[in-house]
VOSE-502360 format. One record per residue: residue number from 0; residue in three letters; x, y, z of N, C-alpha, C in turn. Coordinates in steps of 0.2 Angstrom, whole numbers, plus 2048, in hexadecimal, padded with zeros to 3 digits. Layout:
<NUM; 'ALA'; <X; Y; Z>; <X; Y; Z>; <X; Y; Z>>,
...
! end
This chain:
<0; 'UNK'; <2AD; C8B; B3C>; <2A9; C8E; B37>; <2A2; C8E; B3A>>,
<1; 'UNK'; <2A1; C94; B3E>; <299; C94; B40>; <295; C97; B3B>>,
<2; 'UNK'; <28F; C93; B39>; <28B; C94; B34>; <290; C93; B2E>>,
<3; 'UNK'; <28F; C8B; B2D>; <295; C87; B27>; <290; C87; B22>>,
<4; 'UNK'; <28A; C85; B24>; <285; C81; B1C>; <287; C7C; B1A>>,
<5; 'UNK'; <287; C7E; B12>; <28A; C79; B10>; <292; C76; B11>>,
<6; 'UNK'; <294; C7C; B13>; <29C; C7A; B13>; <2A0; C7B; B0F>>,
<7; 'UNK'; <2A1; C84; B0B>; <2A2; C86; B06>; <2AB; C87; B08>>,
<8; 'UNK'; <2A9; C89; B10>; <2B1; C89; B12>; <2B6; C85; B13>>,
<9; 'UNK'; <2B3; C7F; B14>; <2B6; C79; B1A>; <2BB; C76; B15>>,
<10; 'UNK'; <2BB; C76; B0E>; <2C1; C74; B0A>; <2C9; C78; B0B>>,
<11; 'UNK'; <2C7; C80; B0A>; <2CB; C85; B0C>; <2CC; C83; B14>>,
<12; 'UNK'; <2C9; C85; B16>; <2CA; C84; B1E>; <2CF; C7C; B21>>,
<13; 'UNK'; <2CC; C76; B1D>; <2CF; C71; B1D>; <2D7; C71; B1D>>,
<14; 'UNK'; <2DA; C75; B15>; <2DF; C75; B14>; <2E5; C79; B1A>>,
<15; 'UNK'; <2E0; C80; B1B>; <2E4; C84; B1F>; <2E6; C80; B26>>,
<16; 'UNK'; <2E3; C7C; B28>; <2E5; C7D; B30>; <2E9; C73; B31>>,
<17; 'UNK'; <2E9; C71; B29>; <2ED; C6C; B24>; <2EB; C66; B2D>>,
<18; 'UNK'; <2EF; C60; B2A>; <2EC; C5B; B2E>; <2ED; C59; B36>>,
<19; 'UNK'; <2F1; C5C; B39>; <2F0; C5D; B3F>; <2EC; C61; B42>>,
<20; 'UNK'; <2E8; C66; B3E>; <2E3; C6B; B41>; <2DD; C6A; B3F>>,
<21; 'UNK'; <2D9; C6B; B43>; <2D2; C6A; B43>; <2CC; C6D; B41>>,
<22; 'UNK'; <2C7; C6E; B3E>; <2C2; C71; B38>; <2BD; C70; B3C>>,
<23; 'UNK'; <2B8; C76; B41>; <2B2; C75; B43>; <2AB; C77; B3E>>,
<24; 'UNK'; <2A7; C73; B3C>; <2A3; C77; B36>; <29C; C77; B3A>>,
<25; 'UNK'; <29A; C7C; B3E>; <294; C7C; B43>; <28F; C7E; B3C>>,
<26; 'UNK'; <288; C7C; B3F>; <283; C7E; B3C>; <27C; C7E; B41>>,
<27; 'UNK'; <277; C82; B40>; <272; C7E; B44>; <26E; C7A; B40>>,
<28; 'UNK'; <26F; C78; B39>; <268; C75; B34>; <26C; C6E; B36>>,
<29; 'UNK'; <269; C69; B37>; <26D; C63; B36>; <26E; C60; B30>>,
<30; 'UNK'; <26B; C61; B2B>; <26B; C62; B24>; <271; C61; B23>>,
<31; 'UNK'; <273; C66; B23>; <27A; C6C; B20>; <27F; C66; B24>>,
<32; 'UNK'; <27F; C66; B2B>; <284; C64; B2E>; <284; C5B; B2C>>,
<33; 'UNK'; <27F; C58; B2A>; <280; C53; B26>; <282; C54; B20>>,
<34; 'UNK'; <281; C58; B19>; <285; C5A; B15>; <28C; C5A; B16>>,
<35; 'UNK'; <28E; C5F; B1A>; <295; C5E; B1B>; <29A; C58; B1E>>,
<36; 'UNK'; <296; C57; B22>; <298; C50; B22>; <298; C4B; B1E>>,
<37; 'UNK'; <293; C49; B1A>; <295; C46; B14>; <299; C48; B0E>>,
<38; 'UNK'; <29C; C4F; B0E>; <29F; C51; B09>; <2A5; C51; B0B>>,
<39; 'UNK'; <2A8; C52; B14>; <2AE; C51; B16>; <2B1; C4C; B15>>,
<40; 'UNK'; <2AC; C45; B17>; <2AF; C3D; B14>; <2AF; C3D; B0E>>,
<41; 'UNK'; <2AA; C40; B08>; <2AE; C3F; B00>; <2B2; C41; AFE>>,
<42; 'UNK'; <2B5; C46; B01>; <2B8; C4B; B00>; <2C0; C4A; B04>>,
<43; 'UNK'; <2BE; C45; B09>; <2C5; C44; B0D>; <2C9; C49; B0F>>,
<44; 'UNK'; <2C4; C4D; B13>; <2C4; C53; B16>; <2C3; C4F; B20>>,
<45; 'UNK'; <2CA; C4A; B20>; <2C8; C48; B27>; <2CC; C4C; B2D>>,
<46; 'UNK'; <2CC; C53; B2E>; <2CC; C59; B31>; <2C8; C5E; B31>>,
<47; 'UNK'; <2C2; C5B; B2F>; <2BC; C5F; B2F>; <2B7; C5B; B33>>,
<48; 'UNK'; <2B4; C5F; B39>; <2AF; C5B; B3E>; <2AA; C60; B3D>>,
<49; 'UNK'; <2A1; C5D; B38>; <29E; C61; B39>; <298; C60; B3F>>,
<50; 'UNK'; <297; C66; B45>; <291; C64; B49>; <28B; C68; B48>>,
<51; 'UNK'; <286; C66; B4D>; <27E; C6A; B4F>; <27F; C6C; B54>>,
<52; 'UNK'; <27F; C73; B51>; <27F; C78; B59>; <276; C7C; B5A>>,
<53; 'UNK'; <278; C7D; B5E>; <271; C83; B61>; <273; C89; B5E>>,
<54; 'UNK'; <26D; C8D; B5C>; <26F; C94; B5A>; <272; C98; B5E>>,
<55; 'UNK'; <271; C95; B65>; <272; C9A; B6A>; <279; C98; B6F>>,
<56; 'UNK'; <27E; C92; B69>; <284; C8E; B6D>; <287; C8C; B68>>,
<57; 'UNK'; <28E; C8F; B68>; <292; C8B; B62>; <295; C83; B65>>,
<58; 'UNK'; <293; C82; B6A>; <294; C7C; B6E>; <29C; C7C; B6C>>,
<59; 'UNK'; <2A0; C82; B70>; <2A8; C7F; B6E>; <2AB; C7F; B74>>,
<60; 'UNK'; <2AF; C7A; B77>; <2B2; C7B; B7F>; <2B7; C7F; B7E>>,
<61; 'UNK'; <2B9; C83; B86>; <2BA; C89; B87>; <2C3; C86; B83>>,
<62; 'UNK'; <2C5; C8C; B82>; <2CC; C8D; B80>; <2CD; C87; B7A>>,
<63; 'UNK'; <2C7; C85; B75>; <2C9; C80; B73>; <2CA; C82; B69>>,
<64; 'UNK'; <2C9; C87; B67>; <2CC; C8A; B61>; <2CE; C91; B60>>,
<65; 'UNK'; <2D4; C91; B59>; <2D8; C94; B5A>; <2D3; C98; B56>>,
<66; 'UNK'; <2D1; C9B; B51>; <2CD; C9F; B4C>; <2C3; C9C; B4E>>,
<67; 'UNK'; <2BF; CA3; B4B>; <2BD; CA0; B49>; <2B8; CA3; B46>>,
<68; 'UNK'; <2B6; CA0; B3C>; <2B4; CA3; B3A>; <2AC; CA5; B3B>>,
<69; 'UNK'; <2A7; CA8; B37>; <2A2; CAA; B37>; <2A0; CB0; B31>>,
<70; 'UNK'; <29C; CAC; B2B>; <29C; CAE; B28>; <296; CB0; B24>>,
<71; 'UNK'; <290; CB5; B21>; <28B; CB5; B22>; <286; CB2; B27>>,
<72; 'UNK'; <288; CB3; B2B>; <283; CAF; B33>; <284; CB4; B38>>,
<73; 'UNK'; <285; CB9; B39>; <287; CBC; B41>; <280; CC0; B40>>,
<74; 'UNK'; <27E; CC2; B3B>; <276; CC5; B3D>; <271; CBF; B3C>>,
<75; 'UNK'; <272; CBB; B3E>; <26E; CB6; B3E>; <26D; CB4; B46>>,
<76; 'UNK'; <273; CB5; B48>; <273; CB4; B50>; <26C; CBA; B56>>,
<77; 'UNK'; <26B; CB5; B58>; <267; CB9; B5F>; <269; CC0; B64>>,
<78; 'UNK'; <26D; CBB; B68>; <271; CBF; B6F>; <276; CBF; B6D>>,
<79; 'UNK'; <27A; CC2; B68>; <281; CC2; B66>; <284; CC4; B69>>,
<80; 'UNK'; <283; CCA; B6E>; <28B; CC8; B73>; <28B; CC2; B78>>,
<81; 'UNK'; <285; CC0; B78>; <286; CBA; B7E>; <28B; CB4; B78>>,
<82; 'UNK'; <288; CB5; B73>; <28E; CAE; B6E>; <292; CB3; B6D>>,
<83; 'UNK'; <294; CB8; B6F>; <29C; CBA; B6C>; <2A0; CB8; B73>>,
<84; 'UNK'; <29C; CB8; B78>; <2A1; CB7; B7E>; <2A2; CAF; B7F>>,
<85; 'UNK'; <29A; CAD; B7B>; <29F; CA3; B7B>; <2A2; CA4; B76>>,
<86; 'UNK'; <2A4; CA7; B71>; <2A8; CA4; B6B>; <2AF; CA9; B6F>>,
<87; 'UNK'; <2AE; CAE; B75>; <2B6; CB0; B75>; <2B8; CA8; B79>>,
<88; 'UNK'; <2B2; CA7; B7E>; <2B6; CA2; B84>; <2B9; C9C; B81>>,
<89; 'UNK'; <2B7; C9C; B7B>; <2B8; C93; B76>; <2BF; C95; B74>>,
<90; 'UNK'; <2C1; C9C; B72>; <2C8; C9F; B70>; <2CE; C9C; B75>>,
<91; 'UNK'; <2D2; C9B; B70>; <2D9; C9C; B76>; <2DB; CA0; B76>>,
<92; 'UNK'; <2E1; CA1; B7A>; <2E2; CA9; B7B>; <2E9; CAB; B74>>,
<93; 'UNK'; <2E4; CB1; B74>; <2E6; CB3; B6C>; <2E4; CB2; B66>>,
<94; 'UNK'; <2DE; CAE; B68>; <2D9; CAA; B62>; <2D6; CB0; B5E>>,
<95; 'UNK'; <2D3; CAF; B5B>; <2CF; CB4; B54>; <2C6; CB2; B52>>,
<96; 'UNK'; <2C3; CB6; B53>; <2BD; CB5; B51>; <2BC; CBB; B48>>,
<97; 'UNK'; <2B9; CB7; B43>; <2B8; CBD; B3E>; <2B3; CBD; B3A>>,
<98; 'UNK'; <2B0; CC1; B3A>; <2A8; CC4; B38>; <2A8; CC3; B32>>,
<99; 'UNK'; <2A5; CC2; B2D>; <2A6; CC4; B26>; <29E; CC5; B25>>,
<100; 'UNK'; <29B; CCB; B24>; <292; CCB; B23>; <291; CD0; B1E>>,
<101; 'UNK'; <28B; CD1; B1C>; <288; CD8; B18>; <289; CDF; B1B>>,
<102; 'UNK'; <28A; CE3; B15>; <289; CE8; B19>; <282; CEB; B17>>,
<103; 'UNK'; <280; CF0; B1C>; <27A; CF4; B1A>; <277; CF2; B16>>,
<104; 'UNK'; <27E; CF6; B11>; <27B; CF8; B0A>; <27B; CF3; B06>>,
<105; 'UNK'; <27D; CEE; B05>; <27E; CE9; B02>; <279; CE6; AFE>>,
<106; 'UNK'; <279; CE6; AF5>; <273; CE2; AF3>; <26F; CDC; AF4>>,
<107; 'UNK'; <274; CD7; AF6>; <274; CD1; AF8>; <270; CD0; B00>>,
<108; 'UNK'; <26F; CCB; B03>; <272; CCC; B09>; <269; CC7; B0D>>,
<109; 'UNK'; <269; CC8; B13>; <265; CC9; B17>; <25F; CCF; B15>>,
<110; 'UNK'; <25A; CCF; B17>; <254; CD5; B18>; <259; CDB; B1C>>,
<111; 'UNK'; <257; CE0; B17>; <25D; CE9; B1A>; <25C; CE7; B24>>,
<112; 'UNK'; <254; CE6; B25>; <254; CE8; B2E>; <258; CE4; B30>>,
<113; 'UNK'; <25A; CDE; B2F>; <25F; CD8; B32>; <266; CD9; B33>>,
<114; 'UNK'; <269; CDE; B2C>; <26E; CDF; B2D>; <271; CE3; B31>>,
<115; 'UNK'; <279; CE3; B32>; <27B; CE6; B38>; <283; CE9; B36>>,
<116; 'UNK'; <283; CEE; B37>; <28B; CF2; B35>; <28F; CEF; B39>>,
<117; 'UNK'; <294; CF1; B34>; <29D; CEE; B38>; <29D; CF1; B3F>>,
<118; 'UNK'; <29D; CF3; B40>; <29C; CF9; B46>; <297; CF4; B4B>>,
<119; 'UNK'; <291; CF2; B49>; <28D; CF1; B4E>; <290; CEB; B50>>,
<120; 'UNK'; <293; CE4; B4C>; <297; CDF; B4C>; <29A; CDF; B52>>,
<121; 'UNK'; <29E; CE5; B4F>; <2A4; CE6; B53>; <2A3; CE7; B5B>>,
<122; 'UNK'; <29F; CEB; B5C>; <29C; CEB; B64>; <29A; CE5; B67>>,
<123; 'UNK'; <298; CE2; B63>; <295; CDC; B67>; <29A; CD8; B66>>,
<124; 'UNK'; <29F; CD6; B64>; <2A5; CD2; B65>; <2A8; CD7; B6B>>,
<125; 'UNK'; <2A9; CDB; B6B>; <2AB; CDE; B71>; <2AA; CDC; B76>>,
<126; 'UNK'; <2A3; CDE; B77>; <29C; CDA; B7C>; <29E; CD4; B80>>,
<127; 'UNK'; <29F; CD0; B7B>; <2A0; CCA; B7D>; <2A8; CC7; B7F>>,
<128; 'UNK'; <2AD; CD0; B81>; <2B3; CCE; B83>; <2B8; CCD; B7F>>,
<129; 'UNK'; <2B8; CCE; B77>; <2BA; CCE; B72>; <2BF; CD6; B6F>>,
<130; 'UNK'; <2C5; CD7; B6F>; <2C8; CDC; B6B>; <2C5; CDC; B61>>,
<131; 'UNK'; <2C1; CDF; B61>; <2C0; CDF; B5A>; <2C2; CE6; B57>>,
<132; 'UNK'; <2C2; CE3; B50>; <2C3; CEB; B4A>; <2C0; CE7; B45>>,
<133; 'UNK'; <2C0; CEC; B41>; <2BC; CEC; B3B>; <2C1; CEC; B36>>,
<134; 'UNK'; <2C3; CE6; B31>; <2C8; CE6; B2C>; <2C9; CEB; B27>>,
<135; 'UNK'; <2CC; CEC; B24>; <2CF; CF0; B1E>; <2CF; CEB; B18>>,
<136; 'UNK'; <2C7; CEA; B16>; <2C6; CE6; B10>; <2C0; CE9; B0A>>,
<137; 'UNK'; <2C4; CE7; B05>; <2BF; CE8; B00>; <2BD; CE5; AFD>>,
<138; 'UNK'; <2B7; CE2; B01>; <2B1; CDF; AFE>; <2AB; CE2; AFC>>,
<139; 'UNK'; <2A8; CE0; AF4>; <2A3; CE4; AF1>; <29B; CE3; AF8>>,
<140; 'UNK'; <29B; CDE; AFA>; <294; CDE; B00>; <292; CDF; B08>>,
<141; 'UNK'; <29B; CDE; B08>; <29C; CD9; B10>; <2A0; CDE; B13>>,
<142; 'UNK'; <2A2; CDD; B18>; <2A7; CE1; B1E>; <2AB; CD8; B23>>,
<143; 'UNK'; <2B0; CDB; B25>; <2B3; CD5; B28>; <2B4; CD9; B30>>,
<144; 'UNK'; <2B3; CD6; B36>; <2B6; CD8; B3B>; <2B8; CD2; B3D>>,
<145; 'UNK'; <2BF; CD5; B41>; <2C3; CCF; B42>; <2C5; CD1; B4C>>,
<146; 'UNK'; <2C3; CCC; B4F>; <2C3; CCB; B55>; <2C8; CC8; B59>>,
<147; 'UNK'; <2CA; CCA; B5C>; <2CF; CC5; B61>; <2CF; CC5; B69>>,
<148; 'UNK'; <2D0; CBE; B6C>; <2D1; CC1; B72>; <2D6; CC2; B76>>,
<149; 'UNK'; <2D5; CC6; B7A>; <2DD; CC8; B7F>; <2DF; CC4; B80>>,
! end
């Protein structure tokens, strides 16, 4: 989970990939990533590992996960195809990257100049060596691209 916060996923997430799989909840605030880790030991959420990354490094070793979400946060990234091509190399083969952001038009969101369309997402996963498309979802704010690597 790049760009976790507080870790509104890490429960969901926890259960899906159940006790033999492993929950990454990146953040760069350390805040957040102590939050999380305090709420994964209350919680006994002990398949959630939350760390501090760089804005500009998901710190993940190459081939080392199977998914990986990003949700409100991919317009907040700098050089996004440079982190779309370390989040392919972190992939295993056949792994998944999946976008979930603002659209355009969206009431909510980021300031309008930050935002970025499915379409612009989607290239830059590309960019970064990534087979991506743009989901078939209906969401009243958000678009979903969903990425994989060859």
């Amino acid at each position: 989970d790049v760009g976790a916060g507080t870790g509104y996923f890490e429960p969901h997430l926890a259960r899906a990939v159940g006790a033999t799989g492993r929950v990454f909840a990146l953040d760069v605030e350390p805040s957040m990533v102590e939050f999380i880790r305090k709420r994964a030991a209350r919680d006994h959420m002990d398949n959630v590992e939350a760390k501090a990354v760089s804005p500009a490094d998901p710190g993940l070793a190459p081939a080392s996960v199977d998914r990986v979400l990003v949700v409100d946060t991919w317009h907040h990234l700098d050089d996004r195809k440079a982190y779309a091509a370390k989040l392919a190399a972190a992939l295993s083969p056949g792994g998944m990257v999946v976008v979930v952001d603002f659209t355009k038009e969206a009431q909510h969101g980021p300031p309008p100049a930050h935002r970025l369309s499915a379409a612009e997402v989607s290239a830059e996963l590309e960019a970064g060596g990534l087979r991506a498309r743009i989901a078939e979802e209906d969401l009243p704010e958000q678009y979903v691209v969903i990425a994989v690597r060859p």
